[in-house]
C-alpha positions in Angstrom: 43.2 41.9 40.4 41.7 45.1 42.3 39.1 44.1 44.4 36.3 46.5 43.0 36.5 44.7 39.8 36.4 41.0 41.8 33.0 42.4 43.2 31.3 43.6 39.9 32.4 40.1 38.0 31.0 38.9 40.7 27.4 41.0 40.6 27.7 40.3 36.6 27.9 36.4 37.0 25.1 36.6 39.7 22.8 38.8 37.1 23.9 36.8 34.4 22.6 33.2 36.2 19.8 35.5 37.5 18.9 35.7 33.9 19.9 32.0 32.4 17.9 30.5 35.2 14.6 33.3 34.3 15.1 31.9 30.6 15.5 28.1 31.9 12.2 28.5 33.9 10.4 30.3 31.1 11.3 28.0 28.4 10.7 24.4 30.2 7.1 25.1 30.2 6.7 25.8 26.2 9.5 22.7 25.6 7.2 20.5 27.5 4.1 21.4 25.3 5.3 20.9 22.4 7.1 17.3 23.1 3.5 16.8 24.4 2.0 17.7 21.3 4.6 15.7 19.5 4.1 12.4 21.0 0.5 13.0 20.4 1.2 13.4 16.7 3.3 10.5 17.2 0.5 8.4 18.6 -2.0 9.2 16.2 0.4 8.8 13.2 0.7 5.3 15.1 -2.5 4.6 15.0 -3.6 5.3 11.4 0.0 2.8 10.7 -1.7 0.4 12.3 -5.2 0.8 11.3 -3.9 0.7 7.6 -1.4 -2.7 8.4 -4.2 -4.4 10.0 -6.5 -3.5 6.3 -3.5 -4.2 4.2 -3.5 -7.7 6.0 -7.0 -8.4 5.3 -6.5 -7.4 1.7 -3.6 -10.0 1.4 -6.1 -12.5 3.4 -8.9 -12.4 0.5 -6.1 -12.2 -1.7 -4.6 -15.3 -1.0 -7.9 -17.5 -0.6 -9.4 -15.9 -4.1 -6.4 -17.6 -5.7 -6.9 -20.5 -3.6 -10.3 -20.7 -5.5 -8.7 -20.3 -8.9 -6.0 -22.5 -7.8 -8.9 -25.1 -7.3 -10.9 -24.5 -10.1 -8.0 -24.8 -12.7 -7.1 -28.0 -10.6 -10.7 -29.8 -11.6 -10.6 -28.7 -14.8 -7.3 -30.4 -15.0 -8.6 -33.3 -13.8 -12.1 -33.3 -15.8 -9.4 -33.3 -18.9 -7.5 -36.3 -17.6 -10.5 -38.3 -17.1 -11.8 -37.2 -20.6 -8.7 -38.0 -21.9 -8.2 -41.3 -20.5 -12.2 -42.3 -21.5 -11.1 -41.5 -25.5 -7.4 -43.0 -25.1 -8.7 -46.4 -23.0 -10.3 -48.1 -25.7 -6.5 -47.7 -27.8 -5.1 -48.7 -24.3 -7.0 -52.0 -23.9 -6.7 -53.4 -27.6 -2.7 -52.5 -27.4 -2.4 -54.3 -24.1 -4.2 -57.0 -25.6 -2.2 -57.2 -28.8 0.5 -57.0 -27.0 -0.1 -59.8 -24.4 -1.6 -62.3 -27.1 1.2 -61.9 -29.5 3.2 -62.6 -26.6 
């Protein structure tokens, strides 16, 4: 290869890095800004996550102890039955064990 054309590649790869290295140093700048603006997105989309986990958990909270209280209250009327029940049925109850142990 003739040396005249050794020396222009050479001034062409020189310009050419001259220019890659411009673009590099121009563009780093605006890169860097916008992952900063990103992660800022980022955090605040964080945030309102959390902020709307930690109101979702309350919601499950009262949730859970309202039918607690229902669970409850069905559980005494349950038992107010019973002991109804067991008022009308003792009578029968006490004259069959009776009959039952004097026929014995």
């Amino acid at each position: 290869m003739p040396r005249r054309f050794r020396r222009a590649s050479s001034a062409h790869v020189i310009l050419l890095n001259l220019v890659l290295s411009f673009q590099a140093a121009y563009a780093a700048p605006i890169i860097m800004m916008s992952q900063n603006r990103q992660s800022e997105i980022d955090r605040k989309h964080a945030e309102y996550d959390y902020r709307i986990n930690v109101k979702a958990e309350l919601e499950i909270e009262l949730l859970h102890n309202k039918i607690d209280a229902l669970r409850e209250q069905e559980i005494l009327k349950l038992i107010n039955i019973i002991q109804r029940l067991s008022a009308h049925l003792a009578p029968e109850l006490v004259a069959a064990i009776e009959a039952e142990h004097g026929a014995g």
